[in-house]
N, C-alpha and C positions, 0 to 999 in steps of 0.2 A: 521204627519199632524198638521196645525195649528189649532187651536181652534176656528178660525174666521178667515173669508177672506174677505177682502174689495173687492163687487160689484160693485161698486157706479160708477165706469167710463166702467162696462159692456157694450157690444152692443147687445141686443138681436136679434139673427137671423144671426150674421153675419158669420157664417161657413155652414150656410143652403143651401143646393144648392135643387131645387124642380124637376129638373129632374133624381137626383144622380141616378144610382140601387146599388144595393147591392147584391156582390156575395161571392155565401156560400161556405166556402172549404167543400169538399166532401172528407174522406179521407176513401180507397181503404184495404181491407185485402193485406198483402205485394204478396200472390200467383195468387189475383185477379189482382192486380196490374203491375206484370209480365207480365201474360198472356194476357190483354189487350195491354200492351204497344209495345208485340212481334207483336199483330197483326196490330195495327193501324201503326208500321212500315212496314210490308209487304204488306201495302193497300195504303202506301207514305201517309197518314192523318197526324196531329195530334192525341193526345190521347183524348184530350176534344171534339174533333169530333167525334172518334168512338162510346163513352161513349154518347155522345148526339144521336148519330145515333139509339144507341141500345136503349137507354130510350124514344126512339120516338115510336119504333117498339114493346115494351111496350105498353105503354100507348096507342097505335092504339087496339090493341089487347083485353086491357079489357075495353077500350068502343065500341069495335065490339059484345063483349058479353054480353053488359047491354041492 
């Protein structure tokens, strides 16, 4: 790294985008990750679908409890 870096013809904000999201890898124990993948192909899904499917069915569940 240099010890100084010329600012001075910077543009603030210009990589900003205010509707971007941002998504988080989520990474899988390798056995969890078989065994989902076997099933969201036997259901014709994707795997971010099953995965979403099931964290919906989740979270229904422990706010059916509170």
């Amino acid at each position: 790294m240099k010890k100084e870096y010329d600012f001075s013809n910077g543009e603030r904000g210009k990589f900003f985008e205010p509707n971007a999201s941002l998504s988080l890898p989520v990474y899988l124990d390798s056995e969890v990750q078989k065994y989902l993948t076997e099933r969201a192909r036997s259901k014709g899904i994707e795997l971010n679908q099953l995965v979403n499917e099931l964290l919906r069915k989740d979270i229904d569940m422990i706010e059916s409890v509170r």
